[in-house]
C-alpha positions as CSV (number, residue, x, y, z in Angstrom):
1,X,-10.1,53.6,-12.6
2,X,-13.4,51.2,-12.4
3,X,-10.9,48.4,-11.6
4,X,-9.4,50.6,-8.7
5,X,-13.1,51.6,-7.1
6,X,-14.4,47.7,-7.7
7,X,-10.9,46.8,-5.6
8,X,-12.1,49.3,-3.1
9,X,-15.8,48.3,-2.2
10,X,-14.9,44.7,-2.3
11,X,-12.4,45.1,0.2
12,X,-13.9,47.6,2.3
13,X,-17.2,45.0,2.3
14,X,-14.6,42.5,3.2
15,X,-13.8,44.4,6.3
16,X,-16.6,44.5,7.2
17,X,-18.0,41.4,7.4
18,X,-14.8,40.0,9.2
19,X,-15.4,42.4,11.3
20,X,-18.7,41.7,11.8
21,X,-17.4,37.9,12.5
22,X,-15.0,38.7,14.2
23,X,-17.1,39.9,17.1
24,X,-19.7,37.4,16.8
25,X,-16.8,34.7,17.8
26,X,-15.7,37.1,20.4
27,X,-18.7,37.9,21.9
28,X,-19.5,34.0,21.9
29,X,-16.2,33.1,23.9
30,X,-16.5,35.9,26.1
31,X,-19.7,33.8,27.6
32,X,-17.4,31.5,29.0
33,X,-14.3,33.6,29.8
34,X,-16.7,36.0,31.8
35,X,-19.8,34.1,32.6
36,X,-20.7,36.4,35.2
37,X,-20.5,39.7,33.1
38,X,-24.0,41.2,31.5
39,X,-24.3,40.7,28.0
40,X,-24.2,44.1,27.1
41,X,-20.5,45.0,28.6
42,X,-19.3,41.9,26.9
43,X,-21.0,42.9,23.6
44,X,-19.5,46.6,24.2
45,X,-16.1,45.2,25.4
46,X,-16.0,42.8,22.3
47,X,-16.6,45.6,19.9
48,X,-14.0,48.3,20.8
49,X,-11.7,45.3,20.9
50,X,-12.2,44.0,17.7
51,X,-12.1,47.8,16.5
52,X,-7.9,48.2,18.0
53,X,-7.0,44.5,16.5
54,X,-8.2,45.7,12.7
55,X,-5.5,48.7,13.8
56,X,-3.3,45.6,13.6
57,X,-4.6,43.5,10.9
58,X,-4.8,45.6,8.5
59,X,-2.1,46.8,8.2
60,X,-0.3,43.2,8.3
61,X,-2.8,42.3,5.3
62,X,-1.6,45.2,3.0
63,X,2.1,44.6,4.1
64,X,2.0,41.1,2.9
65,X,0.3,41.7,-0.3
66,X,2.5,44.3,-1.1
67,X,5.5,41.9,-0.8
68,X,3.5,39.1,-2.6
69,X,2.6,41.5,-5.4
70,X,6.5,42.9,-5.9
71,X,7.4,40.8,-8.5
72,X,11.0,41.9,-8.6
73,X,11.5,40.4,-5.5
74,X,13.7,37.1,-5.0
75,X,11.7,34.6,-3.8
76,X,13.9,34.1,-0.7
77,X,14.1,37.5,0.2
78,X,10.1,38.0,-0.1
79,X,10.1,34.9,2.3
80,X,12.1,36.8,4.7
81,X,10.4,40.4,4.8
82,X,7.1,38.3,5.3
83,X,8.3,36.3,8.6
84,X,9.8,39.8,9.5
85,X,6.3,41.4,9.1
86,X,4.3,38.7,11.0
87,X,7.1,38.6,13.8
88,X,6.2,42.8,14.0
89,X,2.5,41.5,13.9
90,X,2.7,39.0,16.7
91,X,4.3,41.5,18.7
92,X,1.8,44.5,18.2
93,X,-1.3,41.9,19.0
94,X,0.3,40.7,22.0
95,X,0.8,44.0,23.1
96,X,-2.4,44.9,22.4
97,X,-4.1,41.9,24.6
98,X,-1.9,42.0,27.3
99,X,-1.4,46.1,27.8
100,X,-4.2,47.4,26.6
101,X,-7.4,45.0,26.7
102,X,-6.8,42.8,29.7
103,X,-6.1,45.4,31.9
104,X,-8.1,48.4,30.9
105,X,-10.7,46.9,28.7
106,X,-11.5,43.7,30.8
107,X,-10.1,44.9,34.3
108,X,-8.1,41.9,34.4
109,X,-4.4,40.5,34.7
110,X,-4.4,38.7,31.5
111,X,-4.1,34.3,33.0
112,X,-3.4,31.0,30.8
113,X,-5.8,28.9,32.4
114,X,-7.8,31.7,34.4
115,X,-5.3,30.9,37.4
116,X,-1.5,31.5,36.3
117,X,-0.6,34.8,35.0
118,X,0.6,35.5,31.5
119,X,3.5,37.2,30.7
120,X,3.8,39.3,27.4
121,X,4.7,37.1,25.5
122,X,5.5,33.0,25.7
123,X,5.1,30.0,23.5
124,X,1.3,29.6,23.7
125,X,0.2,32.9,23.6
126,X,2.6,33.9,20.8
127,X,1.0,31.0,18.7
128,X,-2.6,32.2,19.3
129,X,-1.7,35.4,18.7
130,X,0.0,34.4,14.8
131,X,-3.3,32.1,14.3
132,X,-5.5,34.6,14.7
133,X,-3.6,36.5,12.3
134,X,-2.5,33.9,9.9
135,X,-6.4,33.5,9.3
136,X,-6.4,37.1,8.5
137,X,-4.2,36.8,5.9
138,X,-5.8,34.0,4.7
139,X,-9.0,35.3,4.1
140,X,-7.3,38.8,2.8
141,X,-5.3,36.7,0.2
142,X,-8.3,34.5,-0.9
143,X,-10.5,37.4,-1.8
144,X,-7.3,39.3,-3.3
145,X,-6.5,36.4,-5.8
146,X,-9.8,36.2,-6.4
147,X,-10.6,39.2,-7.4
148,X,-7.3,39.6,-9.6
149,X,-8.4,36.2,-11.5
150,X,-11.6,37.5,-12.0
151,X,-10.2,40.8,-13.5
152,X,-7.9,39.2,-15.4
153,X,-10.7,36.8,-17.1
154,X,-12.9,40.1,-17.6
155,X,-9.9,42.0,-19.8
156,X,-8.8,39.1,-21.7
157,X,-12.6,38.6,-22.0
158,X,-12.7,42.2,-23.8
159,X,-9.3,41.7,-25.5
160,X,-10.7,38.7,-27.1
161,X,-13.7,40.6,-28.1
162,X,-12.2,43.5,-29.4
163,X,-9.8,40.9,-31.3
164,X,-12.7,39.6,-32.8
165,X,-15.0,42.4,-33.5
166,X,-11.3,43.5,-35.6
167,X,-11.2,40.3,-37.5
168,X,-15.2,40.2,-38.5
169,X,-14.4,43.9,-40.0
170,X,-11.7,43.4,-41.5
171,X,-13.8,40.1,-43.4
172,X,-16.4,42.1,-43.8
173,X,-14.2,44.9,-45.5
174,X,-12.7,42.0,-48.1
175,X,-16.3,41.2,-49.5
176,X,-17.8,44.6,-49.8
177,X,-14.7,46.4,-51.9
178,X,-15.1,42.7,-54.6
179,X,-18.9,43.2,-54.9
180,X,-18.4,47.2,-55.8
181,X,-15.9,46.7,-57.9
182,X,-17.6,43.7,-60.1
183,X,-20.8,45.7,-60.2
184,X,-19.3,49.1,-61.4
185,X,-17.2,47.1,-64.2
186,X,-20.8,45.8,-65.5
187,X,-22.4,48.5,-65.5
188,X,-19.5,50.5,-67.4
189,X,-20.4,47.6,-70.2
190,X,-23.7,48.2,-70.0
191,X,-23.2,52.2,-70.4
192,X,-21.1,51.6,-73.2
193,X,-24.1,49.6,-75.0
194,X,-26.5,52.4,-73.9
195,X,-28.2,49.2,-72.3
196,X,-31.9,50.4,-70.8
197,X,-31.4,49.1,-67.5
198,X,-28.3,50.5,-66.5
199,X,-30.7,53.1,-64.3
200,X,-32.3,50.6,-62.8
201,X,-28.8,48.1,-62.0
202,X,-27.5,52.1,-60.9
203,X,-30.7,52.1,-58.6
204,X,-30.4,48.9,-57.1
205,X,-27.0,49.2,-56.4
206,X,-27.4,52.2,-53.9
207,X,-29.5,49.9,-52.3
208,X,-27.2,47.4,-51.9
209,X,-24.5,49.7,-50.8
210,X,-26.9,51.6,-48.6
211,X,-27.1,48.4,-46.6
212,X,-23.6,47.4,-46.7
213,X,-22.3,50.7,-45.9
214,X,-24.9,52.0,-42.5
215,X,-26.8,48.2,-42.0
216,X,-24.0,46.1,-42.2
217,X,-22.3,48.4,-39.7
218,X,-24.6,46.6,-36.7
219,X,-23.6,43.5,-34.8
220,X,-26.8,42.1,-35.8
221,X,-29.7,43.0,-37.6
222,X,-33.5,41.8,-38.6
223,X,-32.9,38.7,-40.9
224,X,-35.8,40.3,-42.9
225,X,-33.2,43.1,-43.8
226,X,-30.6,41.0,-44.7
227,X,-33.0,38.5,-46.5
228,X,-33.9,41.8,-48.5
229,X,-30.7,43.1,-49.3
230,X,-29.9,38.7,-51.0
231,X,-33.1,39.6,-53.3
232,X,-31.6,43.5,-54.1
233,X,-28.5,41.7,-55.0
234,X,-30.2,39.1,-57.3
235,X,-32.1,41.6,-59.0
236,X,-28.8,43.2,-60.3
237,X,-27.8,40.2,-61.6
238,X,-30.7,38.9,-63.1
239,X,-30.4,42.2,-65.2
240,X,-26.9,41.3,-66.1
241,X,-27.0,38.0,-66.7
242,X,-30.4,37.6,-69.3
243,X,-30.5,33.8,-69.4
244,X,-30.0,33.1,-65.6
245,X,-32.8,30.9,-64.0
246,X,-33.4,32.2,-60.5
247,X,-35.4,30.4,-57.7
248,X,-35.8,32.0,-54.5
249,X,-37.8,30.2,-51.7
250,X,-38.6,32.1,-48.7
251,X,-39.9,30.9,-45.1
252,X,-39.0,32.7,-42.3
253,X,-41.6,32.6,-38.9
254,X,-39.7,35.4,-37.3
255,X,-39.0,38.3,-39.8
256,X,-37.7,40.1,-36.3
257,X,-34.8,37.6,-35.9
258,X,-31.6,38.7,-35.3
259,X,-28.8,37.7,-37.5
260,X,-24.8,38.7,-38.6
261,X,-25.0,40.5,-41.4
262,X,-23.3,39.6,-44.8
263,X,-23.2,36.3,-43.7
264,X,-25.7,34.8,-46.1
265,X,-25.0,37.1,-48.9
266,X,-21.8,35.3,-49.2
267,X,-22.6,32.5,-50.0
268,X,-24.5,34.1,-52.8
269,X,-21.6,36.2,-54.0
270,X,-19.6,33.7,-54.2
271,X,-22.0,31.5,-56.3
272,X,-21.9,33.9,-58.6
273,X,-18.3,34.9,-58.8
274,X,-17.4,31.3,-59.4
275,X,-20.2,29.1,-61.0
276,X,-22.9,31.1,-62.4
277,X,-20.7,34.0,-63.9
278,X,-18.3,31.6,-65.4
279,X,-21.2,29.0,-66.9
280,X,-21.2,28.7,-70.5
281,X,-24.5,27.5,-70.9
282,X,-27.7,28.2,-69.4
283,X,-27.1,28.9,-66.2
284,X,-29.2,28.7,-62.7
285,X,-29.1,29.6,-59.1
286,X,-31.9,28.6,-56.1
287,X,-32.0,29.8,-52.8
288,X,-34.0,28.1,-50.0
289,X,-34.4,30.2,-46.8
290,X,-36.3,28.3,-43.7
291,X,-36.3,30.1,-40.3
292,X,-38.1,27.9,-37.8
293,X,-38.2,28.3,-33.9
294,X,-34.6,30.2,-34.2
295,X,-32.7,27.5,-36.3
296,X,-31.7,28.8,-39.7
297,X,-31.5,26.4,-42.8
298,X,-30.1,28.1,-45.7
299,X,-29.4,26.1,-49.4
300,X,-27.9,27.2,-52.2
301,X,-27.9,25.4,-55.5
302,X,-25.8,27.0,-58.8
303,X,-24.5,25.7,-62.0
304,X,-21.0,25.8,-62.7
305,X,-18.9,25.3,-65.6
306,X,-17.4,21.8,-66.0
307,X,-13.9,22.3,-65.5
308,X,-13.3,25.5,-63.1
309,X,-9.9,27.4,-63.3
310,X,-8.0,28.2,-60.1
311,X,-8.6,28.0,-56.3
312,X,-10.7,31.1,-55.9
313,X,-13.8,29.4,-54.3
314,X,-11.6,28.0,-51.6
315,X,-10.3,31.5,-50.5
316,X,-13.8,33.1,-50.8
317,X,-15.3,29.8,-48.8
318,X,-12.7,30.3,-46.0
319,X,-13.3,34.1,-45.3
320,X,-16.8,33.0,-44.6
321,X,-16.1,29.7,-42.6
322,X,-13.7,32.0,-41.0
323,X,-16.5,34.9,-39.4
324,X,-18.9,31.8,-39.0
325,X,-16.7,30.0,-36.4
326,X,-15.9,33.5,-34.7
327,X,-20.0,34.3,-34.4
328,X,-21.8,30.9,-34.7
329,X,-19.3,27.9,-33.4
330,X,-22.1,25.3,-33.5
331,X,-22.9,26.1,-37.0
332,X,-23.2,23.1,-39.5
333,X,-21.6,23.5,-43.0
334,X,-21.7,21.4,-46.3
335,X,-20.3,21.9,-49.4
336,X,-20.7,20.0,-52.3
337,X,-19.4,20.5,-55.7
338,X,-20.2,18.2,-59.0
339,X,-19.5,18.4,-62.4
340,X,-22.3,20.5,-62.8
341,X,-23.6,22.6,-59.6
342,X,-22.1,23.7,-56.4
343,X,-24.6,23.0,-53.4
344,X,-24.2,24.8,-50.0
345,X,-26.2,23.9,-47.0
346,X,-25.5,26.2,-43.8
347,X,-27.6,25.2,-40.3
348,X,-27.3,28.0,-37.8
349,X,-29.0,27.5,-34.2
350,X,-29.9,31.6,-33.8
351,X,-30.6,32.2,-30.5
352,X,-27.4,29.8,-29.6
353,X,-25.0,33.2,-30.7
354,X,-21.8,34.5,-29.8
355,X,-22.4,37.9,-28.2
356,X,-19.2,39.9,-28.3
């Protein structure tokens, strides 16, 4: 329905203002043709002549994109239902100028060179006749196409949108269920030992589940939110894991600052799932947040265990390089592993998003 009314006021506004040069040109040639006629009958004359040729042209220029826009059509037999429908055009505007405006409009008996007489039709007069309206068509088709490419770029723009706006959730959907499900397994241990801070992990994961389940639900949010929800997440596993070393560094010079969420967090779930969780010894984790003028520069430091099993950090690394090309293609990403820490370094230009 919007696509059918923004079809109509762009070619009714079309009309119009071929109309409206239309008699401009006219009303300029008239000058010459009838230099002795007032202004005002030639300006009059002009219009209600103009007015009968749109009876013409108008129809020819919905004829001929009807037959351009029937697909089904041969080619050949497309061709021939156009000539047929100019030929029917020609006629009609040649009966038009030489019945109907010469004599009764202009009072005159329509002449070639303002001398001879002109019959109703003959080779010169037939060929202004098909340029006038070949321009017609011209123009009608131009704006047409136009119009179809732009519509055409606007739904595949939303297609792609919606495409992506599926793909982010369903990303977003593979972290969230891993994190619940990790959590709820430690904290069963640390029921089972009648631990003291099971309250207080139970506590700080609503929190965290809060966010992920209404906050996370938003394009984009305050990084000052999602920098909070990082630290709620650390303070459950600084409960669990006793001997971790945490440093968090924290410098952000718009707490406003819009930003994906669960991007960063991540990063930080995933140092934990495969280094700091699996570390034998005394294990570590430091977090370095700058936000400066927009641009984001995130680092992440963890210990890992010396000989890591399996591929897992891969697959957890591409779901988020994945959502980070689909909402920040310019981002820079480095990952670095050693024999004894995994270092992540993530530059994001923030006002330089993908709006979807």
């Amino acid at each position: 329905m919007p696509g059918r009314k923004s079809k109509l006021y762009i070619h009714l506004l079309f009309w119009i203002l071929y109309y409206i040069l239309e008699v401009y040109l006219d009303f300029y040639w008239s000058r010459y043709q009838f230099p002795d006629a007032k202004w005002q009958i030639r300006l009059q004359n002009t219009i209600i002549l103009e007015l009968g040729y749109l009876l013409i042209k108008i129809p020819l220029g919905y004829a001929l994109l009807y037959v351009y826009e029937r697909t089904g059509l041969k080619r050949f037999l497309a061709c021939i239902l156009s000539v047929i429908i100019l030929i029917a055009a020609v006629l009609a505007h040649r009966f038009f100028t030489h019945y109907i405006i010469y004599p009764h409009i202009y009072g005159i008996v329509e002449t070639l060179d303002g001398k001879q007489p002109s019959g109703f039709i003959n080779g010169l007069v037939a060929f202004n006749s098909f340029m006038d309206l070949i321009f017609m068509a011209g123009l009608i088709f131009g704006v047409e196409i136009t119009r179809q490419k732009n519509l055409l770029k606007e739904q595949i723009s939303k297609l792609k949108s919606e495409k992506l706006d599926q793909e982010l959730t369903m990303l977003k959907a593979q972290i969230n269920p891993h994190f619940l499900f990790n959590t709820l397994n430690n904290i069963y241990g640390m029921a089972l030992k009648k631990a003291d801070e099971t309250p207080d992990v139970i506590l700080q994961l609503s929190k965290v589940m809060r966010y992920n389940i209404y906050e996370a639900a938003e394009r984009y949010i305050s990084i000052e939110k999602d920098v909070e929800n990082i630290k709620d997440y650390l303070q459950i596993q600084k409960i669990r894991h006793h001997g971790l070393v945490i440093r968090f560094n924290e410098n952000v010079d718009n707490p406003s600052q819009e930003i994906s969420p669960l991007i960063l967090i991540q990063f930080v779930e995933n140092a934990f799932k495969h280094g700091v969780s699996e570390t034998l010894g005394k294990s570590f984790i430091h977090i370095d947040i700058q936000l400066n003028n927009g641009v984001l520069h995130y680092h992440i430091e963890n210990s890992k265990e010396e000989k890591p099993h399996g591929n897992s950090t891969k697959i957890g690394l591409k779901n988020i390089r994945r959502q980070l090309e689909l909402l920040y293609p310019k981002h820079i990403l480095t990952v670095e592993s050693t024999s004894e820490r995994f270092i992540v370094t993530l530059i994001i230009d923030l006002n330089d998003t993908f709006r979807f």
